[in-house]
FIKE-10734 format. One record per residue (C-alpha): residue in three letters; x, y negated, z. Coordinates in pm, whole numbers, padded with zeros to 5 digits, always signed. Example, Ala and Ser with C-alpha at 12.3 -4.5 7.8 and 13.67 -1.06 7.14 Angstrom:
2
Ala+01230+00450+00780 Ser+01367+00106+00714 
END
This chain:
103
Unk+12381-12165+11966 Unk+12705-12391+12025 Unk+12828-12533+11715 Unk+13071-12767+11627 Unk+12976-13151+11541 Unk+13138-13262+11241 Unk+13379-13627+11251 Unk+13195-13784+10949 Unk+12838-13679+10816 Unk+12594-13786+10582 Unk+12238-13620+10528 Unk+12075-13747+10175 Unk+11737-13597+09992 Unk+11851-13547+09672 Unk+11610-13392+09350 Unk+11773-13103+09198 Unk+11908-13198+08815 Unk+12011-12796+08815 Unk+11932-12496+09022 Unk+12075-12465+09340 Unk+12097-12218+09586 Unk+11929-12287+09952 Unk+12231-12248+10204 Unk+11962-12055+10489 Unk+11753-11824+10278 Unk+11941-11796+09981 Unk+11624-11897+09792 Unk+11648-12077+09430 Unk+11563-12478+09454 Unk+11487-12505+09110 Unk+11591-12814+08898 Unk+11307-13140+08992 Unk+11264-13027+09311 Unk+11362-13226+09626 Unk+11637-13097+09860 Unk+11828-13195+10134 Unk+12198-13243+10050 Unk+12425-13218+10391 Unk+12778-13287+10360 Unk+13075-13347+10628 Unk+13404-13337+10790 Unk+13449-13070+11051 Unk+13817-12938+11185 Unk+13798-12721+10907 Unk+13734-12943+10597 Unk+13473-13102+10421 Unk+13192-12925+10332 Unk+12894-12966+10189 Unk+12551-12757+10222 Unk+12235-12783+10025 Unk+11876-12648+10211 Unk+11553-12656+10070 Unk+11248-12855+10181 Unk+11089-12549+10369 Unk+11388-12407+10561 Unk+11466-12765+10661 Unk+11124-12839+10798 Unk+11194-12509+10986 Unk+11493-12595+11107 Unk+11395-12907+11292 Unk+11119-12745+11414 Unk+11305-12465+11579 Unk+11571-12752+11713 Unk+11301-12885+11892 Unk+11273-12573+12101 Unk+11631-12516+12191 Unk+11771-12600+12526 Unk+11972-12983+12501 Unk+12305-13002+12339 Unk+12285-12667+12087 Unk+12163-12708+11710 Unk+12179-12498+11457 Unk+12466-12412+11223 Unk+12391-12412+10862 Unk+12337-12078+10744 Unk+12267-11988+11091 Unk+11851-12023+11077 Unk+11750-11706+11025 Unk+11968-11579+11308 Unk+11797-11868+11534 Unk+11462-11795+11389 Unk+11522-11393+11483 Unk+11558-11470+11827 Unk+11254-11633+11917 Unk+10992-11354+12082 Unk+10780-11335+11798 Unk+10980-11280+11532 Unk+11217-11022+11739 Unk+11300-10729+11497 Unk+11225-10926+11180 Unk+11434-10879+10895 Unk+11632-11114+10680 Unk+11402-11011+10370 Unk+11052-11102+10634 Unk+11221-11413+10711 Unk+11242-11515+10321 Unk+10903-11398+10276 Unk+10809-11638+10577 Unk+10965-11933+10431 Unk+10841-11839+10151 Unk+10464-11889+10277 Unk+10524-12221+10364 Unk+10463-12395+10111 
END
């Protein structure tokens, strides 16, 4: 998928003082536990997106296996995870039980 590179951006691993919510499978990151904190400028404003450990381990692991020049947009992993032949037909709920799994 084509998605738009932000101007400015900044990628930290933060630990969670409070519960957050994981931007890709809408999981809980509960407060002492390591996330990744993404933030940027894109032609729409800054934004910022939090992801938990698992789904970003995913992530990079399914942008190793797309064709050069497409990534994923956040909040677009299960969508990218979907499409790949074995998981064709899987639902959002299978995918959080998936990432879920990985632990």
């Amino acid at each position: 998928m084509l998605c738009e590179i932000p101007k400015l951006y900044e990628c930290k691993i933060r630990t969670a003082r409070k519960s957050h919510t994981c931007c890709e499978c809408g999981g809980e990151i509960l407060s002492g536990y390591l996330y990744y904190f993404h933030r940027g400028l894109w032609t729409w404003g800054f934004r910022q997106y939090k992801t938990c450990t698992k789904c970003e381990l995913l992530s990079l692991k399914l942008a190793k296996a797309l064709p050069c020049g497409e990534s994923i947009p956040f909040g677009g992993l299960y969508e990218e995870w979907a499409e790949f032949e074995e998981n064709k037909g899987k639902t959002r709920l299978e995918f959080r039980s998936y990432v879920a799994l990985r632990k």
